[in-house]
Every structure is written in structure tokens, then in C-alpha cells.
Backbone and ligand atoms as CSV (ligand in chain L), in Angstrom:
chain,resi,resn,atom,element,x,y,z
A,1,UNK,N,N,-13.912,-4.694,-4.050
A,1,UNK,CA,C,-13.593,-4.574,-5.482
A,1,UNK,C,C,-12.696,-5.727,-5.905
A,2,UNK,N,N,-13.088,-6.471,-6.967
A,2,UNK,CA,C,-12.368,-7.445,-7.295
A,2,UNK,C,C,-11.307,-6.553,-8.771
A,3,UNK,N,N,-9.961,-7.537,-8.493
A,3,UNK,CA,C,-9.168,-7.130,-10.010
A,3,UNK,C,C,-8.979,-8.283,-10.940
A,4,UNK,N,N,-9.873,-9.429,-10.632
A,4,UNK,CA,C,-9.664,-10.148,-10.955
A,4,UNK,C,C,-10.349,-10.154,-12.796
A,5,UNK,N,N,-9.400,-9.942,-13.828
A,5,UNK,CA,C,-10.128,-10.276,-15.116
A,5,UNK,C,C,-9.340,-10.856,-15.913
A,6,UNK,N,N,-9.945,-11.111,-17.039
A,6,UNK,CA,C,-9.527,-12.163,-18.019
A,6,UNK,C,C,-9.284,-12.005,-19.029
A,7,UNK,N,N,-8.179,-12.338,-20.257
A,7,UNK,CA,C,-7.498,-12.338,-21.227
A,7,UNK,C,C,-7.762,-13.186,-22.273
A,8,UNK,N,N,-7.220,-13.085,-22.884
A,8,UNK,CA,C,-7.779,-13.964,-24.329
A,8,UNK,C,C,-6.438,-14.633,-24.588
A,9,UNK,N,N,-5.966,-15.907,-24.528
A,9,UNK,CA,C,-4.689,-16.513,-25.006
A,9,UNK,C,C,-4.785,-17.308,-25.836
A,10,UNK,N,N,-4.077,-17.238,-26.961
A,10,UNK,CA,C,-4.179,-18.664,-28.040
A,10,UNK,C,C,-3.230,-19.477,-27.921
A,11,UNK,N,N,-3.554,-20.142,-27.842
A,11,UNK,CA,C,-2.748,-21.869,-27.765
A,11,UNK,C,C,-1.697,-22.256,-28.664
A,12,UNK,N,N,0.124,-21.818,-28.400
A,12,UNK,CA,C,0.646,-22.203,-29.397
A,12,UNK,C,C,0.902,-23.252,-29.966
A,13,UNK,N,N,0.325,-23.954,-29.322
A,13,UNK,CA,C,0.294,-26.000,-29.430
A,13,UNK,C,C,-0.748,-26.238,-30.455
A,14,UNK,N,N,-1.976,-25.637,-30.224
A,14,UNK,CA,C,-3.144,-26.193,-31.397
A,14,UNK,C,C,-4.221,-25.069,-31.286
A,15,UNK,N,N,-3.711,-23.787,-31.149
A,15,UNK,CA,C,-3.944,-22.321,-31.567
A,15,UNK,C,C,-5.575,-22.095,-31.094
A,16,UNK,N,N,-5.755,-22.840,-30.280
A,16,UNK,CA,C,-7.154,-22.605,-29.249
A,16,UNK,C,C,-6.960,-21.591,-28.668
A,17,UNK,N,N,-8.190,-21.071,-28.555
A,17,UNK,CA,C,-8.338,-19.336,-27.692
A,17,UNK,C,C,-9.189,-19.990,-26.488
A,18,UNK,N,N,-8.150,-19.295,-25.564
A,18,UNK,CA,C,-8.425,-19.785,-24.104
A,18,UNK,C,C,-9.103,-18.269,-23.650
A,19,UNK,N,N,-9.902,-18.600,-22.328
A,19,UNK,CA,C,-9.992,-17.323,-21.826
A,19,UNK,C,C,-9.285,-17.510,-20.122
A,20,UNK,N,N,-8.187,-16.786,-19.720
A,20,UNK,CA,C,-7.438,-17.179,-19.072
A,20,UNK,C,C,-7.741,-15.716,-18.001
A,21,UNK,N,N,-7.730,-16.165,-16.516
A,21,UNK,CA,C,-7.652,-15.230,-15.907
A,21,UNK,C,C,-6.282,-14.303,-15.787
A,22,UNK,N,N,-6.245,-13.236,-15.441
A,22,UNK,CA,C,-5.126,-12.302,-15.324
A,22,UNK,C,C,-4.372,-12.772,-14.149
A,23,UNK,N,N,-5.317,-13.133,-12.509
A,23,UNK,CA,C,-4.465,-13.504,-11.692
A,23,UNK,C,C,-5.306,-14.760,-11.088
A,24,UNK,N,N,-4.887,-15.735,-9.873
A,24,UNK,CA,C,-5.696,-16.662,-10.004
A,24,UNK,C,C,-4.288,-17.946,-9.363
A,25,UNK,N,N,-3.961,-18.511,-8.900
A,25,UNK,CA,C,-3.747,-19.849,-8.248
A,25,UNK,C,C,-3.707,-20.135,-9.511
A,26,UNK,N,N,-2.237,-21.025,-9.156
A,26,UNK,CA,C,-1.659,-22.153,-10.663
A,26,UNK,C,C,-1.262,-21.810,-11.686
A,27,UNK,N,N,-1.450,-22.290,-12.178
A,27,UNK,CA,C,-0.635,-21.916,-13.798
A,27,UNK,C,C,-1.825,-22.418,-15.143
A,28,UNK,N,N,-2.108,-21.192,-15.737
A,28,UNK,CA,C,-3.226,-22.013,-17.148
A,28,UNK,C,C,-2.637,-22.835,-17.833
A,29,UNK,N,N,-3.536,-24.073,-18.277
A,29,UNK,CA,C,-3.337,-24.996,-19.306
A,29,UNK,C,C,-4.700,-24.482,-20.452
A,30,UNK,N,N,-3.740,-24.941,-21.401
A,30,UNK,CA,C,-4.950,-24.671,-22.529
A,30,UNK,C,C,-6.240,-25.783,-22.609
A,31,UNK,N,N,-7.287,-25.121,-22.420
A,31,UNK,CA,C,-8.402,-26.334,-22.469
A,31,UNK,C,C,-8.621,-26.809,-23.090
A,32,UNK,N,N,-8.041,-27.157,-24.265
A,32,UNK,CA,C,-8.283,-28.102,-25.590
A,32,UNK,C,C,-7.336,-29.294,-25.371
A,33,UNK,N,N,-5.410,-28.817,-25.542
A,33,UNK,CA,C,-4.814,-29.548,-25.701
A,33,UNK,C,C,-3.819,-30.081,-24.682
A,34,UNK,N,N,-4.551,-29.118,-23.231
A,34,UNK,CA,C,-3.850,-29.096,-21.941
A,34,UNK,C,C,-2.339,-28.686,-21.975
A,35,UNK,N,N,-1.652,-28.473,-22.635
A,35,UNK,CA,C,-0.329,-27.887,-22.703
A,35,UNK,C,C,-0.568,-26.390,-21.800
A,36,UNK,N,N,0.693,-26.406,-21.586
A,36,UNK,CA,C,0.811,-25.144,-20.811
A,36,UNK,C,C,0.290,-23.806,-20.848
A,37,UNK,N,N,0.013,-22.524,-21.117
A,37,UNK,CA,C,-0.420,-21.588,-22.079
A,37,UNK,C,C,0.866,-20.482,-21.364
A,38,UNK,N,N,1.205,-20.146,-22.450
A,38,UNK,CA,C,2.158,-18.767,-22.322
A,38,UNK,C,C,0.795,-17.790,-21.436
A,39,UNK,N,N,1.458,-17.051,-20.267
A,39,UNK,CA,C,0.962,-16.116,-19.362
A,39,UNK,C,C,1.537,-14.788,-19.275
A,40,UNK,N,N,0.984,-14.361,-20.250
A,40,UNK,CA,C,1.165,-12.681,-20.885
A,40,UNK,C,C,-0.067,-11.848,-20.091
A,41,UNK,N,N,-0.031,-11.245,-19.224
A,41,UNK,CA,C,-0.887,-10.044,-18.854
A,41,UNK,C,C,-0.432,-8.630,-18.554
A,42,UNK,N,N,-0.945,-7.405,-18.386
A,42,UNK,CA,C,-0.767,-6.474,-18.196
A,42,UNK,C,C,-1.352,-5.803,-16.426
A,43,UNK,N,N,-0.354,-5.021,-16.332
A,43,UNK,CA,C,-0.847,-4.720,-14.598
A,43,UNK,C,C,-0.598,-3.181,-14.107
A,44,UNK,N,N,-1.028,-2.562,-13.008
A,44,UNK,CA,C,-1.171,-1.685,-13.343
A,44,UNK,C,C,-0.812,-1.197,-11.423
A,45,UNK,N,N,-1.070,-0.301,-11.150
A,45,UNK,CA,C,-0.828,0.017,-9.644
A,45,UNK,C,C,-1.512,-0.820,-8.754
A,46,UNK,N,N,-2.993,-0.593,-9.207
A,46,UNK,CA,C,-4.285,-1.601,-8.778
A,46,UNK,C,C,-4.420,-2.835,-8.445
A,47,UNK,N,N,-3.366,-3.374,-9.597
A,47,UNK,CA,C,-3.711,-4.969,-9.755
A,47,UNK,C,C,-2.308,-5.349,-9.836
A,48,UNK,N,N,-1.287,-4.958,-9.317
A,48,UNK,CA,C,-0.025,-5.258,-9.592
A,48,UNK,C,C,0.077,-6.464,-7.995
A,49,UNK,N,N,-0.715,-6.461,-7.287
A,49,UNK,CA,C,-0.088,-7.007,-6.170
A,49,UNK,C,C,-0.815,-8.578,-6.438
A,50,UNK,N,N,-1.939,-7.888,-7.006
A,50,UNK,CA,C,-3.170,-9.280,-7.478
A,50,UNK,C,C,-1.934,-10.369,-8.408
A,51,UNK,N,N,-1.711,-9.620,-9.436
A,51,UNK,CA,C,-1.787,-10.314,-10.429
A,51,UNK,C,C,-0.337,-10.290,-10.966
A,52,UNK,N,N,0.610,-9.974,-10.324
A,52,UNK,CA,C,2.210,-10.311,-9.798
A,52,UNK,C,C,3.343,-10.989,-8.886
A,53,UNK,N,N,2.368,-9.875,-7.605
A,53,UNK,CA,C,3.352,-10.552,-6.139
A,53,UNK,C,C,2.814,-11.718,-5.963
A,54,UNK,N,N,1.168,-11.868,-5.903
A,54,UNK,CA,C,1.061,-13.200,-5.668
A,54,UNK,C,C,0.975,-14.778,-6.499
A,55,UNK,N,N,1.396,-14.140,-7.929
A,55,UNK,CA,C,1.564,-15.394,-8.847
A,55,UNK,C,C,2.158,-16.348,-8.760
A,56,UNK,N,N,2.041,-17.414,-8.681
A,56,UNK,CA,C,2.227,-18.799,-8.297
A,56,UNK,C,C,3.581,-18.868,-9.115
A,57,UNK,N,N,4.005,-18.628,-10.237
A,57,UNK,CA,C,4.747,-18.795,-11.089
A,57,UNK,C,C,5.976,-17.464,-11.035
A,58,UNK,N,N,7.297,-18.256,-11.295
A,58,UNK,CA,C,8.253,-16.298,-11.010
A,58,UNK,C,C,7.789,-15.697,-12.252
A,59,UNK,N,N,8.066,-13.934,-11.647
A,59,UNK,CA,C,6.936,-13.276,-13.259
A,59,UNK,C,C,8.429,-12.696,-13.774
A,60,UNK,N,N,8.444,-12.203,-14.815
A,60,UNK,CA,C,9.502,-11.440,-15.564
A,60,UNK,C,C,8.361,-9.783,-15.957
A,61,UNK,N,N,8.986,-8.690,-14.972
A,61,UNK,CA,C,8.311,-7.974,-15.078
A,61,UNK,C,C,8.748,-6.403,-16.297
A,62,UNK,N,N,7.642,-6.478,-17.473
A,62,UNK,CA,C,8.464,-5.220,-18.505
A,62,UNK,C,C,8.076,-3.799,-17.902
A,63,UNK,N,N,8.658,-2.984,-17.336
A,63,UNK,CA,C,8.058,-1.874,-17.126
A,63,UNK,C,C,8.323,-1.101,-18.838
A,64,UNK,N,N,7.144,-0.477,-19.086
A,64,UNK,CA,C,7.483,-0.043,-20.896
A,64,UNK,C,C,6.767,1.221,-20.713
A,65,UNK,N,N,7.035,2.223,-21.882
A,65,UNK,CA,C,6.138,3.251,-21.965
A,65,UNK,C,C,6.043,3.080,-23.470
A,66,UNK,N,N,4.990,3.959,-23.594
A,66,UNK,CA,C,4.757,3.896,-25.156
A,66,UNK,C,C,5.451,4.095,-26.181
A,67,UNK,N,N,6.192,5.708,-25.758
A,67,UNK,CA,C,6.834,6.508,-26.479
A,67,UNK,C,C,8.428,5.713,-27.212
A,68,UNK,N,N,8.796,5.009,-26.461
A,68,UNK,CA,C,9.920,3.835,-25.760
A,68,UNK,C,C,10.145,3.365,-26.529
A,69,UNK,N,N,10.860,3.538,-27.936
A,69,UNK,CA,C,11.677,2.448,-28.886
A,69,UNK,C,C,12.100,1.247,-28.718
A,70,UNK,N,N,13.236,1.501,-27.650
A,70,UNK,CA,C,13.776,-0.204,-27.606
A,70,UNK,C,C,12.357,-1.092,-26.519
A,71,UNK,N,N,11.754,-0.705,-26.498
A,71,UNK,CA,C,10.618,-1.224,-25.681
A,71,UNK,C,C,9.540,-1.889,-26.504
A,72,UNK,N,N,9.530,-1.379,-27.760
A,72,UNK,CA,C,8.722,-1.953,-28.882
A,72,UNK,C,C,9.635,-3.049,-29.468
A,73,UNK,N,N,11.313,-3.547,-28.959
A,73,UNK,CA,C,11.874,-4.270,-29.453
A,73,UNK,C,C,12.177,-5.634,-28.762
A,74,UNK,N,N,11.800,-5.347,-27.286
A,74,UNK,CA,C,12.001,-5.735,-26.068
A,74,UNK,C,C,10.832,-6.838,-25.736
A,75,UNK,N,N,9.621,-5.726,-26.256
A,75,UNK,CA,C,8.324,-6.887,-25.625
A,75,UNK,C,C,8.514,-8.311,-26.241
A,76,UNK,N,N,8.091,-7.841,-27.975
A,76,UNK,CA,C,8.000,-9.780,-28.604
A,76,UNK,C,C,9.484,-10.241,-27.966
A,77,UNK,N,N,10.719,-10.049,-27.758
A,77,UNK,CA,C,11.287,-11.231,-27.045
A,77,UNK,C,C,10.886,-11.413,-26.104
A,78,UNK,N,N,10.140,-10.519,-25.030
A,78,UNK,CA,C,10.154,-11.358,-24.176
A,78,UNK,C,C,8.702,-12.132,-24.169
A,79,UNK,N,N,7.981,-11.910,-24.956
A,79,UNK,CA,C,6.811,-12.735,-25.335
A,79,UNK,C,C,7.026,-13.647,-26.157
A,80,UNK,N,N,8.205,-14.437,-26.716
A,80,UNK,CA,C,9.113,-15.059,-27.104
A,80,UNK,C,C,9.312,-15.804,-26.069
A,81,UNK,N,N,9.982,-15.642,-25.223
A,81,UNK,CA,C,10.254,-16.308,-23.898
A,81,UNK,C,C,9.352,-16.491,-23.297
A,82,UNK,N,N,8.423,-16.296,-23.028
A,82,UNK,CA,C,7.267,-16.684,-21.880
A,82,UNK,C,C,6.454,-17.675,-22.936
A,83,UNK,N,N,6.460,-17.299,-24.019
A,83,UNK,CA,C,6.230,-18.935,-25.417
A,83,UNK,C,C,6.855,-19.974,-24.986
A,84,UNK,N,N,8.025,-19.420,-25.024
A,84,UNK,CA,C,8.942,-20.934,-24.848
A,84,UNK,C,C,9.078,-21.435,-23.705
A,85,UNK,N,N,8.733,-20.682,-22.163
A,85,UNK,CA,C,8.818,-20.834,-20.630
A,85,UNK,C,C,7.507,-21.248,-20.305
A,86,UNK,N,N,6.729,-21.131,-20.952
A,86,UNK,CA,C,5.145,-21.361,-20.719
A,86,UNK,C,C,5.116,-22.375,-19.893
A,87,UNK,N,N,4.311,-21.846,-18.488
A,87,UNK,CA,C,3.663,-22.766,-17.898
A,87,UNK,C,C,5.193,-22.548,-16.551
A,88,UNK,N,N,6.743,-22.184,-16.894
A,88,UNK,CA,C,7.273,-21.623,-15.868
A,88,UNK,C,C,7.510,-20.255,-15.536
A,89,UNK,N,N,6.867,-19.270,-15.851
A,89,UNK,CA,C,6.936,-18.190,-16.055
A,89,UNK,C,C,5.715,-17.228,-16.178
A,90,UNK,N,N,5.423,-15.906,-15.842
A,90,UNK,CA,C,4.722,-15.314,-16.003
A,90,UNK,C,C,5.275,-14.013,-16.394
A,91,UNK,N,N,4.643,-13.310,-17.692
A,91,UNK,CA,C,5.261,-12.227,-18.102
A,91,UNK,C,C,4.246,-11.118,-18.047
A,92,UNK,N,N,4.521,-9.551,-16.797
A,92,UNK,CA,C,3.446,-9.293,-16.515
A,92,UNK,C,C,4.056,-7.446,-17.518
A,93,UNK,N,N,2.865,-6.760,-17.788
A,93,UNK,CA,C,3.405,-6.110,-18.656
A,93,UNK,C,C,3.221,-4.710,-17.881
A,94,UNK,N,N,3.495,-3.469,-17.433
A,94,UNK,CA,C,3.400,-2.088,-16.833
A,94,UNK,C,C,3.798,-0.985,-17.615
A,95,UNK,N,N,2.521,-0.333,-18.053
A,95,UNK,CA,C,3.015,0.910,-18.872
A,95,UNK,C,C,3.008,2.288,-17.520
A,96,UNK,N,N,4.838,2.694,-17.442
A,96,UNK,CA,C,5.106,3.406,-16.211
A,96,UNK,C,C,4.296,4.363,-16.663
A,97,UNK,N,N,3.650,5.047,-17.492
A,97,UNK,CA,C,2.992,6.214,-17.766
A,97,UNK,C,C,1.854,6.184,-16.997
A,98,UNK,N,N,1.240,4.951,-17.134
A,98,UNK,CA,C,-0.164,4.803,-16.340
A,98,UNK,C,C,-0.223,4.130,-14.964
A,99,UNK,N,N,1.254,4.040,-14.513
A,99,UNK,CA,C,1.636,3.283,-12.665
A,99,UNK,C,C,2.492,3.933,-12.675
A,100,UNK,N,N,2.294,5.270,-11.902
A,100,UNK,CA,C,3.428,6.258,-11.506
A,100,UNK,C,C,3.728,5.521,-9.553
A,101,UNK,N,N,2.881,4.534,-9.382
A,101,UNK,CA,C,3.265,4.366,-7.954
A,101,UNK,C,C,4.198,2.897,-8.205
A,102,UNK,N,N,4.217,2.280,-9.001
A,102,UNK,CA,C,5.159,1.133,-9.650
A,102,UNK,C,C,6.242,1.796,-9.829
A,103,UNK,N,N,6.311,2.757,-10.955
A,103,UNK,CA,C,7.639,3.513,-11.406
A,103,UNK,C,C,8.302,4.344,-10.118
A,104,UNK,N,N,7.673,4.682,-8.567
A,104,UNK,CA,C,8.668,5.191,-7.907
A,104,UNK,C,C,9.031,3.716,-7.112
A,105,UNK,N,N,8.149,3.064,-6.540
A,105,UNK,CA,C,8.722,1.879,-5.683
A,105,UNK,C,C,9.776,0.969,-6.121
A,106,UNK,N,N,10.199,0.736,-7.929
A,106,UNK,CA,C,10.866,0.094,-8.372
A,106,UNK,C,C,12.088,1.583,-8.728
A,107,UNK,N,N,11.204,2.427,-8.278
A,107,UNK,CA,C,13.148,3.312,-8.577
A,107,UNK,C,C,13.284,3.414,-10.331
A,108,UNK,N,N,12.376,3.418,-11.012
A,108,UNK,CA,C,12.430,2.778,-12.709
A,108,UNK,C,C,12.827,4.417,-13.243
A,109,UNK,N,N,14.197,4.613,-13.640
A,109,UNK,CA,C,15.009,5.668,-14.324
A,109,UNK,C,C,14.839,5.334,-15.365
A,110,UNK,N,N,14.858,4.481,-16.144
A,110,UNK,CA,C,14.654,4.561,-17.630
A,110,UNK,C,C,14.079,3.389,-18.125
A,111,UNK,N,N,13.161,3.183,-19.148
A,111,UNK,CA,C,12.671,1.886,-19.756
A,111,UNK,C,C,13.421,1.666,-21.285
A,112,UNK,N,N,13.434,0.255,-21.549
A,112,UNK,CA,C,12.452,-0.808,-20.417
A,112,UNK,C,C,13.772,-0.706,-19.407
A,113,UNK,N,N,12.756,-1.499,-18.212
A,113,UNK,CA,C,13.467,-2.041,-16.903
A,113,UNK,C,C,12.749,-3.324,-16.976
A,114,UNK,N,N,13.344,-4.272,-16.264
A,114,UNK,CA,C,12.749,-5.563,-16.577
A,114,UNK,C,C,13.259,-6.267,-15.440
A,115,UNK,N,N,12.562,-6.504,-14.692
A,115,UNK,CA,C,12.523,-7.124,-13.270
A,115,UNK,C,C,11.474,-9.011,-13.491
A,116,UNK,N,N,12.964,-9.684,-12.198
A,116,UNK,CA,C,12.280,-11.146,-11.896
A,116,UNK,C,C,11.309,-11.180,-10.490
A,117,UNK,N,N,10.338,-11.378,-10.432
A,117,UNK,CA,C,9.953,-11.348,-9.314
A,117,UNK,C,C,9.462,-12.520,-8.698
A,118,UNK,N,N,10.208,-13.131,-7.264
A,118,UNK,CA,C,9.369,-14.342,-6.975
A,118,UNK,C,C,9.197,-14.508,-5.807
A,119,UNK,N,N,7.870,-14.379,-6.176
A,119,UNK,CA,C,7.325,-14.915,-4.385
A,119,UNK,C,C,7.096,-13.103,-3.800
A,120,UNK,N,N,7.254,-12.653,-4.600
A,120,UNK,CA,C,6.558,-10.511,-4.457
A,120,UNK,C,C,8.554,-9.681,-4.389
A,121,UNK,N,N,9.211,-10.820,-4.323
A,121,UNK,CA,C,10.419,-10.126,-4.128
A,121,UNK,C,C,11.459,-10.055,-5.213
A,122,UNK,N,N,12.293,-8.864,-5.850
A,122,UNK,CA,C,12.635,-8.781,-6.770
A,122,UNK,C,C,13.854,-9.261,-6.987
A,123,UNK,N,N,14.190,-10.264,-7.843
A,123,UNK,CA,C,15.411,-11.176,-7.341
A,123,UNK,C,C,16.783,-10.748,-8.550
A,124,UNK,N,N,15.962,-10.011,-9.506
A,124,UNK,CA,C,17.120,-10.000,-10.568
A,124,UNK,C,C,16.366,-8.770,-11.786
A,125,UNK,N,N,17.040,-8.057,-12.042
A,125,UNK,CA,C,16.928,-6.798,-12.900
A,125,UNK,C,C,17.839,-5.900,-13.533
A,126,UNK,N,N,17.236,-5.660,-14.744
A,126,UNK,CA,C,17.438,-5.740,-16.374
A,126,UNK,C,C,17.613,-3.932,-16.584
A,127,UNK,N,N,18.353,-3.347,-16.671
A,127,UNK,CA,C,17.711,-2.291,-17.667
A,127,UNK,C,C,18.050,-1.917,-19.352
A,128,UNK,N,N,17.528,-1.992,-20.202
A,128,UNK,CA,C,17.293,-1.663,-21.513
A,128,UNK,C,C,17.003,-3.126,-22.136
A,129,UNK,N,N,17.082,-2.656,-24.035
A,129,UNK,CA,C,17.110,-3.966,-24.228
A,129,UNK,C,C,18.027,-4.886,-24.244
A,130,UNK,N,N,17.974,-6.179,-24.468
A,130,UNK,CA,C,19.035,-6.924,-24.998
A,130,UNK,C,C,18.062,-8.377,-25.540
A,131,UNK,N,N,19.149,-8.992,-26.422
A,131,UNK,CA,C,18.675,-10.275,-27.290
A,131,UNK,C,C,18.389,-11.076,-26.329
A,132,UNK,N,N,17.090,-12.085,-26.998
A,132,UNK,CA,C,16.339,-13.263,-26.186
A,132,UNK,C,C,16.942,-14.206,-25.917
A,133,UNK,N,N,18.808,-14.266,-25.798
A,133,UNK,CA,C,19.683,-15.294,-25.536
A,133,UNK,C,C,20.412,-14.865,-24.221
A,134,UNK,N,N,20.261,-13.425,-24.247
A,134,UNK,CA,C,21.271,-12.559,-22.725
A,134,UNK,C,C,20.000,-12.596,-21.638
A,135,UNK,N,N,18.648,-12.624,-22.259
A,135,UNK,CA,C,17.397,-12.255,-21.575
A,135,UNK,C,C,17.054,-13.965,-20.770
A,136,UNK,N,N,16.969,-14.792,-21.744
A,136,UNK,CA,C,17.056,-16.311,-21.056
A,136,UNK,C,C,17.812,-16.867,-20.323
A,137,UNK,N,N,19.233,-16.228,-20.739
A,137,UNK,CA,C,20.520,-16.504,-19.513
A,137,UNK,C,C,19.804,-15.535,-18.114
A,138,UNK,N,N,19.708,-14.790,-18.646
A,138,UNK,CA,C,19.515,-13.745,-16.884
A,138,UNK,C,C,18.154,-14.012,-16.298
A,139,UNK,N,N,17.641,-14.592,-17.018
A,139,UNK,CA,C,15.756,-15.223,-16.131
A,139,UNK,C,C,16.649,-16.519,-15.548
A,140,UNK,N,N,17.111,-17.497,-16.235
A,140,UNK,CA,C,17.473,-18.786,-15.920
A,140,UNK,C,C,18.710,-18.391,-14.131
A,141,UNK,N,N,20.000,-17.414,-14.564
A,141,UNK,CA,C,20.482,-17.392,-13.616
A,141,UNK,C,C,19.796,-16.851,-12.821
A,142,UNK,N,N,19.243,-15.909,-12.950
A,142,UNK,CA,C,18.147,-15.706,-11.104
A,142,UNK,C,C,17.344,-16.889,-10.722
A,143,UNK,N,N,16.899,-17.389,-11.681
A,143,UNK,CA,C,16.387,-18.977,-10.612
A,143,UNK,C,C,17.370,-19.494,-10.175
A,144,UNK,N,N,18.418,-20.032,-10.699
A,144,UNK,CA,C,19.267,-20.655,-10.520
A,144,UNK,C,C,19.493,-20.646,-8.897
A,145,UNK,N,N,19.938,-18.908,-8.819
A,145,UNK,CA,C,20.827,-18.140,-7.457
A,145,UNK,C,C,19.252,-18.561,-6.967
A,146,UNK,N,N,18.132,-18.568,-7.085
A,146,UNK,CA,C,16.904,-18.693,-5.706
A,146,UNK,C,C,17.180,-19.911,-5.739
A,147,UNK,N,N,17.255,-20.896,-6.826
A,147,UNK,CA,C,17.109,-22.175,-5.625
A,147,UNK,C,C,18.060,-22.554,-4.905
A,148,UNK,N,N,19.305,-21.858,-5.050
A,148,UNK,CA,C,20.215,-22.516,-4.424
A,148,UNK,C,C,20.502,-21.617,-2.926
A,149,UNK,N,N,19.859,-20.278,-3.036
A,149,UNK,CA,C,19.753,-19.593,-1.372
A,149,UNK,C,C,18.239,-20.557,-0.581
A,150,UNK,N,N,17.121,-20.899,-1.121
A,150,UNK,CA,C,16.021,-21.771,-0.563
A,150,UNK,C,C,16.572,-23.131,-0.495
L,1,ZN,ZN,ZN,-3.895,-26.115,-26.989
């Protein structure tokens, strides 16, 4: 069984609709204007190992549920940030309602939770919301602390 499928991304450079795989080696460029493409997908128990642990790129992971207020406030920043990180970043999306085996392995007590993951290992994590300036400081300092333990 493959999990391998594909998304629809538009190009915030020159608003081309890419069709971009979910998981996959490298990082998408947009095929028009080759710029980077923001890497927004969604994942699920199934495809969480596909199209997370092994992403080439560190992911910023939203665990969200529907019902979830500050979670409807949470996503566009961080789809905000993976705009502006595009091409270093992957932002993978988990509704805990529908990955009850995600929501026990990450221990996830309340959403959002918002986990860095690189290289399948979880290096830095978030719980609730906060502004796309506390959210860019805390993606930036967990790289920071990995490159300087590698
Ligand atoms: Zn483009």
C-alpha cells in the first residue's frame, strides 16, 4: 500500500498551482517560477511516518481538532510561517480526533500542541496558541539548539 498522495499548492511568488506530493525526497519548488513552495500537508496515523518522520525538511507539527477554537487561530499563523519558511520547513497538519494513535504516542492533553520534528525526533514543543512572533522564535530556537548539539 502506498501513502504516497498529492496536494494542490499555489505559488506565492507567481500564484501557480503546483501539484505537490504529500511525502517524497527534497523539498518542492514551484514549476513555473522555481521558488520554493510553502509545504502544508495533512497526516494521519497511516501516513504520519511517510510523510513526517521521514521529511527531508524539520516539520512543525499542529496536532488540532475541529471543535478547537484557538486552533482555528493557530493554523493560518502557522501557515503564515511555513509561507515565509518555505522551502525550510514543513508544516504537517493532525486532526487528534481522527489519529487517536498520534494523540497517545505524543502524550497530546490538550490542543493545539505543536511539535518540531527533525529527523522523526521531537526536538521542541508548543502547547496552545501563541502569536507568529513567539511561534518563529521557538521554530528558529529549536534549530538553533540542533545545530549546535550535531
Ligand atoms: Zn511560482
Amino acid at each position: 500500500m502506498t501513502t504516497t498522495t498529492a496536494t494542490i499548492i499555489r505559488c506565492p511568488n507567481c500564484q501557480h498551482k503546483n501539484r505537490v506530493l504529500t511525502a517524497g525526497a527534497g523539498r518542492p519548488r514551484c514549476g513555473n517560477c522555481h521558488e520554493p513552495l510553502p509545504w502544508i500537508v495533512d497526516a494521519l496515523d497511516d501516513t504520519f511516518a511517510e510523510v513526517a518522520e521521514k521529511a527531508d525538511p524539520p516539520v512543525i507539527v499542529d496536532m488540532w481538532a475541529t471543535w478547537c477554537g484557538p486552533c482555528r487561530v493557530v493554523s493560518p499563523i502557522l501557515e503564515q510561517l511555513a509561507t515565509e519558511r518555505a522551502g525550510e520547513l514543513k508544516l504537517v497538519k493532525v486532526d487528534v480526533d481522527r489519529a487517536p494513535g498520534l494523540s497517545s504516542r505524543f502524550g497530546i492533553q490538550a490542543v493545539p500542541t505543536l511539535l518540531v520534528l527533525h529527523g522523526g525526533e521531537v526536538i521542541a514543543r508548543q502547547a496552545g496558541a501563541a502569536p507568529v512572533g513567539v511561534l518563529r522564535r521557538w521554530f528558529d530556537e529549536a534549530m538553533a539548539k540542533e545545530r549546535e548539539v550535531s
